[in-house]
Biopython code that builds the backbone (N, CA, C, O; Angstrom):
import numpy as np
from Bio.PDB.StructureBuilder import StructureBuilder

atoms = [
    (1, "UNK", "N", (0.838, -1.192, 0.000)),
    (1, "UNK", "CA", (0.000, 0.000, 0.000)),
    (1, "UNK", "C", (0.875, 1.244, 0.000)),
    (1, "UNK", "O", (1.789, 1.377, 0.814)),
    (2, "UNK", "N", (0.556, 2.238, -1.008)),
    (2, "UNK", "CA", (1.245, 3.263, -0.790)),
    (2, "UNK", "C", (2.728, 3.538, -1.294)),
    (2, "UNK", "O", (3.655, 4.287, -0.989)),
    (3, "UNK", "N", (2.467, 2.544, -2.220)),
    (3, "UNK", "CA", (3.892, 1.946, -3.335)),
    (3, "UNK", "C", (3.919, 2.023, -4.598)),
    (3, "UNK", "O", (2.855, 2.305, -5.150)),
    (4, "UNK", "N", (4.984, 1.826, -5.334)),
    (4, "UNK", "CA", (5.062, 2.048, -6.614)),
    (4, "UNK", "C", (5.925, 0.982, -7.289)),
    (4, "UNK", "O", (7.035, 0.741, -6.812)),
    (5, "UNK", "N", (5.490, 0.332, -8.364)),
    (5, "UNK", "CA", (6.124, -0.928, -9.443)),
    (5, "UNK", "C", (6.990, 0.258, -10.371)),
    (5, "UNK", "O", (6.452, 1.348, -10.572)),
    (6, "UNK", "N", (8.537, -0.075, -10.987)),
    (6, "UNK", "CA", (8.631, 0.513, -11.705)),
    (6, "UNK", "C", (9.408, -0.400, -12.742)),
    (6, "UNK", "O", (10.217, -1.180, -12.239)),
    (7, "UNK", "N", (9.282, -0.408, -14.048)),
    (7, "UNK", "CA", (9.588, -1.571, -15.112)),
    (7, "UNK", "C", (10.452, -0.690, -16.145)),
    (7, "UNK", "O", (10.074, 0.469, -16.321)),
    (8, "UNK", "N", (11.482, -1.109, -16.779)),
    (8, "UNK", "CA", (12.430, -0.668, -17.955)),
    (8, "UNK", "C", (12.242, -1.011, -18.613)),
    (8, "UNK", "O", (12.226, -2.237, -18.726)),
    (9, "UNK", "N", (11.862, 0.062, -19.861)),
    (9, "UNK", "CA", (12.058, -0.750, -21.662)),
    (9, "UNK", "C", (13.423, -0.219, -22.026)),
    (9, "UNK", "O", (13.692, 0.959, -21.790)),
    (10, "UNK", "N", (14.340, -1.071, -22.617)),
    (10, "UNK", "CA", (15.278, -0.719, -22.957)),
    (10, "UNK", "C", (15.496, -0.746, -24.779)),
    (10, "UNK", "O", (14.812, -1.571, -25.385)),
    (11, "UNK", "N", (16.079, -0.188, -25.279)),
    (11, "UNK", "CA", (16.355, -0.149, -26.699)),
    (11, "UNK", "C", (15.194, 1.017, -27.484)),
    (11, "UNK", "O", (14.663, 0.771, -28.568)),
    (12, "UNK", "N", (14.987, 2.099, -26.810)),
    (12, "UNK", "CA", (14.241, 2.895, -27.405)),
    (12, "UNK", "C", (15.370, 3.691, -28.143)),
    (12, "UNK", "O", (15.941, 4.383, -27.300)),
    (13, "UNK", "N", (15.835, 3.839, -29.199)),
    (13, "UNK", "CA", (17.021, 4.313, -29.762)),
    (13, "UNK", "C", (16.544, 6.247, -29.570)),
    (13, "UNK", "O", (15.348, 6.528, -29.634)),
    (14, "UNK", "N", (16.973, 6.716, -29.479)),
    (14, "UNK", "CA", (17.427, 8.250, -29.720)),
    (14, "UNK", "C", (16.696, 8.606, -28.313)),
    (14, "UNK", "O", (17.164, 9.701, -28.003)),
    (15, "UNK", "N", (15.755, 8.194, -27.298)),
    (15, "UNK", "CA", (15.194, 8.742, -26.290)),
    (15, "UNK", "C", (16.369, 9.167, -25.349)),
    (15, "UNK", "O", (17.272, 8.466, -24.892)),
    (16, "UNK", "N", (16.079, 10.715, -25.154)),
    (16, "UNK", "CA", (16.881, 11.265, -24.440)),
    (16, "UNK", "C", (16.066, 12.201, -23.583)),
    (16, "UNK", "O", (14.950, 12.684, -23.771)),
    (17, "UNK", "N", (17.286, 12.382, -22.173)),
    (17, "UNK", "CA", (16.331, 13.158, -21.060)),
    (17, "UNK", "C", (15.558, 14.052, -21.335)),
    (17, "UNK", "O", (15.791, 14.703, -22.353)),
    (18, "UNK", "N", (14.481, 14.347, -20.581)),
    (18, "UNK", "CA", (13.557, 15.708, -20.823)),
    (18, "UNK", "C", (12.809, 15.039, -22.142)),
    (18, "UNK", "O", (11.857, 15.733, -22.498)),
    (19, "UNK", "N", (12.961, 14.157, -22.744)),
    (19, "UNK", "CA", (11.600, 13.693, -24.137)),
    (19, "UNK", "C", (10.615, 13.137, -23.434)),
    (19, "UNK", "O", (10.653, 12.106, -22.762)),
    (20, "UNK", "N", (9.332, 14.200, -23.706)),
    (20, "UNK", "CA", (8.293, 13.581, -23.471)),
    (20, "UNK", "C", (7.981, 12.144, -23.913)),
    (20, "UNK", "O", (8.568, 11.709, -24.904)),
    (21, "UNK", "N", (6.993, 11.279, -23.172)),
    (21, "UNK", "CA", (6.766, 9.921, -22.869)),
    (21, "UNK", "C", (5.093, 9.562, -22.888)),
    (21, "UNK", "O", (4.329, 9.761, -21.943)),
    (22, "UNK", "N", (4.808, 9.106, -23.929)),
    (22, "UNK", "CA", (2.984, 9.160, -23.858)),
    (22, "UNK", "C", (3.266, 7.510, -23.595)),
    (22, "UNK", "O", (4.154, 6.820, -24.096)),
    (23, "UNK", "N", (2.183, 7.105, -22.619)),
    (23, "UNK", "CA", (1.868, 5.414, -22.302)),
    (23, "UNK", "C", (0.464, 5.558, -22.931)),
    (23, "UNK", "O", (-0.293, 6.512, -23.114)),
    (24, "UNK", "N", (0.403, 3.917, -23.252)),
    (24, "UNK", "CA", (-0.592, 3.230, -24.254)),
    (24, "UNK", "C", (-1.097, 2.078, -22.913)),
    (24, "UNK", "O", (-0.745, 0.900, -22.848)),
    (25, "UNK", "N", (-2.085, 2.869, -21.825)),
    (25, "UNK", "CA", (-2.068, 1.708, -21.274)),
    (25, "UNK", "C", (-3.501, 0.769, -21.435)),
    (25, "UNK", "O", (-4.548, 1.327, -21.764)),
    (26, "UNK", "N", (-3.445, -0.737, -21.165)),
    (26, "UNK", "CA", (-4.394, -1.415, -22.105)),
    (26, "UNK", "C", (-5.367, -1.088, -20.790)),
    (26, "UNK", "O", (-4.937, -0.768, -19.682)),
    (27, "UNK", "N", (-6.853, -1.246, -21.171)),
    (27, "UNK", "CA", (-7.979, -1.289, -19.816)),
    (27, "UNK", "C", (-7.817, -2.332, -19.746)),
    (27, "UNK", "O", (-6.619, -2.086, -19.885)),
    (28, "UNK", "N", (-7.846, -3.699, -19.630)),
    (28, "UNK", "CA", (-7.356, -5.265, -18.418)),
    (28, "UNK", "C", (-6.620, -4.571, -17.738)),
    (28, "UNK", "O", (-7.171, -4.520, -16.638)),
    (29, "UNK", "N", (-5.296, -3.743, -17.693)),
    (29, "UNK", "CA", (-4.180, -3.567, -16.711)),
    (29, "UNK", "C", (-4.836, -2.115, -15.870)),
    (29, "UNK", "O", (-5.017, -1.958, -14.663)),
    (30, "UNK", "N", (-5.054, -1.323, -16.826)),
    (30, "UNK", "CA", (-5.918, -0.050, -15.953)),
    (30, "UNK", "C", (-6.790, -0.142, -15.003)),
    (30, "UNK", "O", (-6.988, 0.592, -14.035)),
    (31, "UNK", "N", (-7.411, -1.301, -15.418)),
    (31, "UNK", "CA", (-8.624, -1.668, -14.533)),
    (31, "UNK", "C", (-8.520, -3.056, -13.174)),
    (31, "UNK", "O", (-9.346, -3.646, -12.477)),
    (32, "UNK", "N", (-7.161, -3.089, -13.326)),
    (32, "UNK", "CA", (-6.570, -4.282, -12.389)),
    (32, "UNK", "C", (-6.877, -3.412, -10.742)),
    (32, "UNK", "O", (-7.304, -4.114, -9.826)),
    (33, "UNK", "N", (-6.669, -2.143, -10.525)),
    (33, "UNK", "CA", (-6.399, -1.473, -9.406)),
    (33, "UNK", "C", (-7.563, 0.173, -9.818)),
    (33, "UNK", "O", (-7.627, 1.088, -10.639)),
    (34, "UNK", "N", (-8.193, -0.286, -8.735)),
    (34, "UNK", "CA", (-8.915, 1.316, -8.845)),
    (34, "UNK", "C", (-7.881, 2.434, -8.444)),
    (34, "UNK", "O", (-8.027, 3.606, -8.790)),
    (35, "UNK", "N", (-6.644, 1.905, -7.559)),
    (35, "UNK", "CA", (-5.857, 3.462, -6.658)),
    (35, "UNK", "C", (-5.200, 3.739, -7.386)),
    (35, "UNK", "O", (-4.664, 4.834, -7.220)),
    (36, "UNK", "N", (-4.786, 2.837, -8.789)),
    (36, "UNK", "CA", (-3.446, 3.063, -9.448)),
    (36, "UNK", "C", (-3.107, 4.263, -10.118)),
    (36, "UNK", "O", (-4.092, 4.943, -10.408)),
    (37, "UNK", "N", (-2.278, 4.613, -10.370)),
    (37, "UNK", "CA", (-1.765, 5.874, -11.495)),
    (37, "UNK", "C", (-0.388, 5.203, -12.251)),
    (37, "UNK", "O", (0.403, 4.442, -11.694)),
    (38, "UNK", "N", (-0.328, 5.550, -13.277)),
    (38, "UNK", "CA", (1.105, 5.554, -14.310)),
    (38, "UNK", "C", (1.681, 6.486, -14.797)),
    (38, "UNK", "O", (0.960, 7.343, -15.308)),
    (39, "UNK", "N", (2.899, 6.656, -14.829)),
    (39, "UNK", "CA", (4.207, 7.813, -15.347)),
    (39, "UNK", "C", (4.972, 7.168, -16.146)),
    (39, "UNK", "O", (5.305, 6.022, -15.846)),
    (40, "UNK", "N", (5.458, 7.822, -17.452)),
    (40, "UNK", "CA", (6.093, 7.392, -17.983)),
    (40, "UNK", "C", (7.663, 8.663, -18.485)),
    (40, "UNK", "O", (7.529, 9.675, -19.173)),
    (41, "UNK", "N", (9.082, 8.116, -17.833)),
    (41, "UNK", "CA", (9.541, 9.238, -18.219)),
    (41, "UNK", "C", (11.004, 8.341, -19.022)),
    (41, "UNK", "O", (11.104, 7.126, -18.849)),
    (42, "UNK", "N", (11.850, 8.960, -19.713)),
    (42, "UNK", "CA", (13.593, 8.977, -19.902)),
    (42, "UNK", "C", (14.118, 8.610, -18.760)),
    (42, "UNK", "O", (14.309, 9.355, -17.798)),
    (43, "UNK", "N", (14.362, 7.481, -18.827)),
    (43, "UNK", "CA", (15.339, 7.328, -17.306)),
    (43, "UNK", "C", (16.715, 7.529, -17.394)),
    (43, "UNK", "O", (17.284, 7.955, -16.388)),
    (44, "UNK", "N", (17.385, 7.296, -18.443)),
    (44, "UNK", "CA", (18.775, 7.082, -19.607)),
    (44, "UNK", "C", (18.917, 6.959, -20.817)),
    (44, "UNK", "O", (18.075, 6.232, -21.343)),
    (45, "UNK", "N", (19.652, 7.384, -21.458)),
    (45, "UNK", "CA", (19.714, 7.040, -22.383)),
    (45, "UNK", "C", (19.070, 5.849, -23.571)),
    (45, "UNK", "O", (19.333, 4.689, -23.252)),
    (46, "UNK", "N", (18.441, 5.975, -24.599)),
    (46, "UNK", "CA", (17.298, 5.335, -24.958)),
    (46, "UNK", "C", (16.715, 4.039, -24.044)),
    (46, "UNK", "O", (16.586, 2.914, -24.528)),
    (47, "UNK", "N", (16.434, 4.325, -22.858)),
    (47, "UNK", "CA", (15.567, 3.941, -22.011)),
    (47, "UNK", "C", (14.576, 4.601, -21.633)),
    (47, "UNK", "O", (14.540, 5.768, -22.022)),
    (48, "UNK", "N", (13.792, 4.254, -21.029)),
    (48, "UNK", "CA", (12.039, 4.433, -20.316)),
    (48, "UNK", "C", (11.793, 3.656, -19.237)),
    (48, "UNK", "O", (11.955, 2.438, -19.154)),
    (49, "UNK", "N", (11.390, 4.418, -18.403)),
    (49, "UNK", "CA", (10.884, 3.778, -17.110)),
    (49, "UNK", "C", (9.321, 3.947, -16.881)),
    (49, "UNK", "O", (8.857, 5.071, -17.071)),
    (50, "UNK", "N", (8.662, 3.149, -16.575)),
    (50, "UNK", "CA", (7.349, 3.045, -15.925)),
    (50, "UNK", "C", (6.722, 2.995, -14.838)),
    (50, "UNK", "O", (6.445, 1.921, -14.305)),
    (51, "UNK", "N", (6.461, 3.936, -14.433)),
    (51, "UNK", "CA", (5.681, 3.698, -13.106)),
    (51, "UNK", "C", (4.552, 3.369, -12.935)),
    (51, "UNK", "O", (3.653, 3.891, -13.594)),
    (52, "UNK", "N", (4.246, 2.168, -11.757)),
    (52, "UNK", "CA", (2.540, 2.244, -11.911)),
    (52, "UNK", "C", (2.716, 2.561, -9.849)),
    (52, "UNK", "O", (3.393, 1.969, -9.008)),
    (53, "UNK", "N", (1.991, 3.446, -9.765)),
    (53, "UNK", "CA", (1.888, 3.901, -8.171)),
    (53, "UNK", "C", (0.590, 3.351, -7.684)),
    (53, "UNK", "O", (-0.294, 2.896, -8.411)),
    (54, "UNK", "N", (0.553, 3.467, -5.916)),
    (54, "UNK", "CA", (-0.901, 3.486, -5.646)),
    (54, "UNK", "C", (-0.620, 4.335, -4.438)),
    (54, "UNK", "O", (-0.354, 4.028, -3.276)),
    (55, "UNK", "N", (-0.762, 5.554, -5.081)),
    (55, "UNK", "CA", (-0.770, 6.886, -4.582)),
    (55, "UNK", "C", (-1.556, 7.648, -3.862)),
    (55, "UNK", "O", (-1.264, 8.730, -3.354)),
    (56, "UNK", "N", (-2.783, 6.954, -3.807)),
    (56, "UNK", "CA", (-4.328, 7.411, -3.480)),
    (56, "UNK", "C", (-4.859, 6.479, -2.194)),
    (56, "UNK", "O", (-5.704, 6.796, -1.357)),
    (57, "UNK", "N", (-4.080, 5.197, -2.300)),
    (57, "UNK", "CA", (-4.903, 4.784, -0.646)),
    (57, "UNK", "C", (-3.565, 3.976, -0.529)),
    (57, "UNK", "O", (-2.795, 3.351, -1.258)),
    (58, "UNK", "N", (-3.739, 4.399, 1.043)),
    (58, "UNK", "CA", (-2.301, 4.118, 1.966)),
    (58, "UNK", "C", (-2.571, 2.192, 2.658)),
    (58, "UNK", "O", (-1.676, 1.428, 3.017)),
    (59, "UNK", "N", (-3.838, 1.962, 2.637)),
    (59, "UNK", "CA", (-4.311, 0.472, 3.005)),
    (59, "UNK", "C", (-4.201, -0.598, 2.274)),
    (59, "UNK", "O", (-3.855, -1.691, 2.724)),
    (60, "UNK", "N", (-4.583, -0.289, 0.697)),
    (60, "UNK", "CA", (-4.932, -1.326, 0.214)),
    (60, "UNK", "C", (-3.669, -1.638, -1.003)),
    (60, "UNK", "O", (-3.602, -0.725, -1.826)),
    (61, "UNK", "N", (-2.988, -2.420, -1.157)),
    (61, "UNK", "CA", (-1.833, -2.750, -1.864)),
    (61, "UNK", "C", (-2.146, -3.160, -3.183)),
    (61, "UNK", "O", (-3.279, -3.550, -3.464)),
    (62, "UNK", "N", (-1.064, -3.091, -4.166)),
    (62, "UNK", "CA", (-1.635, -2.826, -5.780)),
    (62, "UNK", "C", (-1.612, -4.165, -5.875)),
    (62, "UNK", "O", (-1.028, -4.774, -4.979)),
    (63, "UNK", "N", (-2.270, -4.958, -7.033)),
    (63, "UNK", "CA", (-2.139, -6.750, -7.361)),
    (63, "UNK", "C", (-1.361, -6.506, -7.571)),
    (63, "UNK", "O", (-0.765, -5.503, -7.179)),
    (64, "UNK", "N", (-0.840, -7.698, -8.630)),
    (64, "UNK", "CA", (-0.101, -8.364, -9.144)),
    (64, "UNK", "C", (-0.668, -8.623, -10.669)),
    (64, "UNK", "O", (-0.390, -9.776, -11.000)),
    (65, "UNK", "N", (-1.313, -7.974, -11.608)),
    (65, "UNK", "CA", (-1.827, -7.942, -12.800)),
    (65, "UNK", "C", (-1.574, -8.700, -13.751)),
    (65, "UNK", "O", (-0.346, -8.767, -13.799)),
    (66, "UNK", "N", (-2.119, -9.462, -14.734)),
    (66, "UNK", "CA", (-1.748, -10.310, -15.299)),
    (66, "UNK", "C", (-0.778, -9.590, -16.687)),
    (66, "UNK", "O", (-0.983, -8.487, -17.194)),
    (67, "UNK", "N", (-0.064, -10.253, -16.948)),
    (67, "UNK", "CA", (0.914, -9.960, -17.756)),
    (67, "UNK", "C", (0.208, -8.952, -19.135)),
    (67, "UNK", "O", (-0.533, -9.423, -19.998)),
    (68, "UNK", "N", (0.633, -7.571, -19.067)),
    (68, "UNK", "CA", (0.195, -6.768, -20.645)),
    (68, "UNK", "C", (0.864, -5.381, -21.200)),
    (68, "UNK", "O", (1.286, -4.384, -20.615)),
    (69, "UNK", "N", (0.802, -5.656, -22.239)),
    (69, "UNK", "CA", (1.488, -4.969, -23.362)),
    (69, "UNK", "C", (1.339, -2.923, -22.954)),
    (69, "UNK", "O", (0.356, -2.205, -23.138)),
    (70, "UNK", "N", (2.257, -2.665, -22.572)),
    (70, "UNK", "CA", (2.012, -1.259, -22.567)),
    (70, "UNK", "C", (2.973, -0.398, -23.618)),
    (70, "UNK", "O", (4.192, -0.249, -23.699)),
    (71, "UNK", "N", (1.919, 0.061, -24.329)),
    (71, "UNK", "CA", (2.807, 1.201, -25.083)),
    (71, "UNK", "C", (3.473, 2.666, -24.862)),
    (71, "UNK", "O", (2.855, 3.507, -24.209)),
    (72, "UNK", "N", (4.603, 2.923, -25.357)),
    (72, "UNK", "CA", (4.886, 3.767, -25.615)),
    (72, "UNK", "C", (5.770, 4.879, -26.659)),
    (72, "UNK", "O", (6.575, 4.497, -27.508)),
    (73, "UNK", "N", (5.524, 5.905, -26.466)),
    (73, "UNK", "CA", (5.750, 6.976, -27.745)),
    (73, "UNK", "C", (6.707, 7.780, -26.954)),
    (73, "UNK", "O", (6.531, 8.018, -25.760)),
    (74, "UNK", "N", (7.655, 8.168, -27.592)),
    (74, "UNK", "CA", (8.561, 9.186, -27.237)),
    (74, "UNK", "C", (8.689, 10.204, -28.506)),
    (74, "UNK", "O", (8.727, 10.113, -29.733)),
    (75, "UNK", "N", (8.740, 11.406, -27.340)),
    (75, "UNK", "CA", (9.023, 12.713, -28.687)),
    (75, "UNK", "C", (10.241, 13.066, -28.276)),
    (75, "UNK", "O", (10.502, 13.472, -27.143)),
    (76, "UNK", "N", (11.106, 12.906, -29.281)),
    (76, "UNK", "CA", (12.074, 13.938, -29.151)),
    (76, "UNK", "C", (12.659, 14.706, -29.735)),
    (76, "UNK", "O", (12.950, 14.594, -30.925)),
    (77, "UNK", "N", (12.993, 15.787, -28.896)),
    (77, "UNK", "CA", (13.462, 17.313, -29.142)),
    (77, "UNK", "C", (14.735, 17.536, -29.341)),
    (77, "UNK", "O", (15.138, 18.683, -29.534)),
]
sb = StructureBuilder()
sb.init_structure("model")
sb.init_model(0)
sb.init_chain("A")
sb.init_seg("    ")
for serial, (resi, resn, name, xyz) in enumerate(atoms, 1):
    if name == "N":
        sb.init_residue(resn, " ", resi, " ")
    sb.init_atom(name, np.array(xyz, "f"), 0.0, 1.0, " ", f" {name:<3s}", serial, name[0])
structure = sb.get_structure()
């Protein structure tokens, strides 16, 4: 409760710090956790990190979701 999952895609070629990060997230995984929220930023060099938080209630702890595809888009500047 009150935690955050965070997952690496690696091999995003040219993503660099400060490039915006749009997530593609599927509803099965959105809808796994009512508290959840997701961030998606540049962690390194053409990498991406993902956050999925549960930011909103301090009691109840995020699942464990069944395995799914999240997209993402990077712009860069």
């Amino acid at each position: 409760a009150g935690t955050c999952d965070t997952l690496t895609i690696t091999g995003v070629t040219g993503a660099a710090d400060g490039d915006e990060v749009f997530l593609g997230i599927p509803t099965a995984l959105s809808a796994s956790d009512t508290y959840q929220t997701f961030q998606g930023w540049v962690s390194s060099a053409d990498t991406i990190s993902i956050k999925r938080c549960n930011v909103l209630n301090s009691v109840t702890a995020l699942s464990n979701p069944a395995a799914a595809t999240v997209r993402a888009t990077v712009i860069h500047h």
